[in-house]
N, C-alpha and C positions, 0 to 999 in steps of 0.2 A: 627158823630164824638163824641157826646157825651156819647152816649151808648159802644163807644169804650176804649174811656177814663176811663169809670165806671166801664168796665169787667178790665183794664189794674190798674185801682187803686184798686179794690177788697179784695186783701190779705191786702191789708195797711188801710183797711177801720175800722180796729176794734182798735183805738187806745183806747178806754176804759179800753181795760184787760192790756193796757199798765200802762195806769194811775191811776188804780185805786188802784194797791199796796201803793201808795205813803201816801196817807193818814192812811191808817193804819199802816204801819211802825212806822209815826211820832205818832201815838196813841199810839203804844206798847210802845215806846221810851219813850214816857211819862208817861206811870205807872209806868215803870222800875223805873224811876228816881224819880218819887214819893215813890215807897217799899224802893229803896235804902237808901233814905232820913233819915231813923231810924237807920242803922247798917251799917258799912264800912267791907269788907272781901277783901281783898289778892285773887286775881286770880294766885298767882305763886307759888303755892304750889305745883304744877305739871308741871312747865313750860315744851313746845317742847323741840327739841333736841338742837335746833340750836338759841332759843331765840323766841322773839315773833318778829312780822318784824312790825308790826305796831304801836302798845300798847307800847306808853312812858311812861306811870306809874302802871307795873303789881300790885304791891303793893295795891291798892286800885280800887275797884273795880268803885266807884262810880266815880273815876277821870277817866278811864278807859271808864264810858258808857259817860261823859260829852265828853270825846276827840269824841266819834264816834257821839254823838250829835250835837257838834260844826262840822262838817266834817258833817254829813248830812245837817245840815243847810247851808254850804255853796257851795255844790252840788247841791241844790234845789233854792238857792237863782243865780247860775250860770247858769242854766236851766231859767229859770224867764226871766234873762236876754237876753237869747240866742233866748227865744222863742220872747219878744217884739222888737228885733231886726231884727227877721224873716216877723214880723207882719208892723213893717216898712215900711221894703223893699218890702216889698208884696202889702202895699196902694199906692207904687208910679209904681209899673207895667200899671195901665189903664192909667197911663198919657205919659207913655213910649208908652206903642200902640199905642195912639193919635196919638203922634210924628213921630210913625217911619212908620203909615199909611198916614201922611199929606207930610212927607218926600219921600215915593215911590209914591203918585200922582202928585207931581209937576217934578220926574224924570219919 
């Protein structure tokens, strides 16, 4: 059963190349904001057709990367939560087995 399980989780087994973007994003993210720190530029000197759909302050670029900093931090900080939530529910399974093995011996 086990060795069945191993070949059937195999594709999902490499969450590394998943997680390891994450820390260098927030790295780039943070020299960005460090260079910026010295000089403010206007990203709407070329605005799309239609406006920008996300970017509430084209004008300024450093309030620009602060929105998408703020917005990854609380996408990383909702992940966090979603994963200790998982981690949970996941340490009260062997007591749920107990139960539901002590409940099919006595029927």
């Amino acid at each position: 059963m086990r060795n069945q399980t191993k070949l059937i989780m195999q594709p999902y087994a490499n969450w590394e190349e998943y997680l390891t973007p994450a820390p260098l994003s927030i790295a780039i993210l943070g020299e960005l904001v460090f260079i910026s720190s010295s000089t403010d530029f206007s990203i709407n000197k070329n605005p799309p057709k239609n406006g920008y759909k996300f970017i509430k302050y084209p004008d300024s670029f450093r309030a620009c990367l602060m929105q998408v900093c703020n917005t990854g931090w609380w996408a990383f900080n909702e992940a966090h939560k979603s994963m200790d939530q998982i981690r949970l529910h996941t340490a009260q399974v062997p007591d749920y087995m107990k139960t539901a093995v002590k409940i099919l011996k006595i029927h």
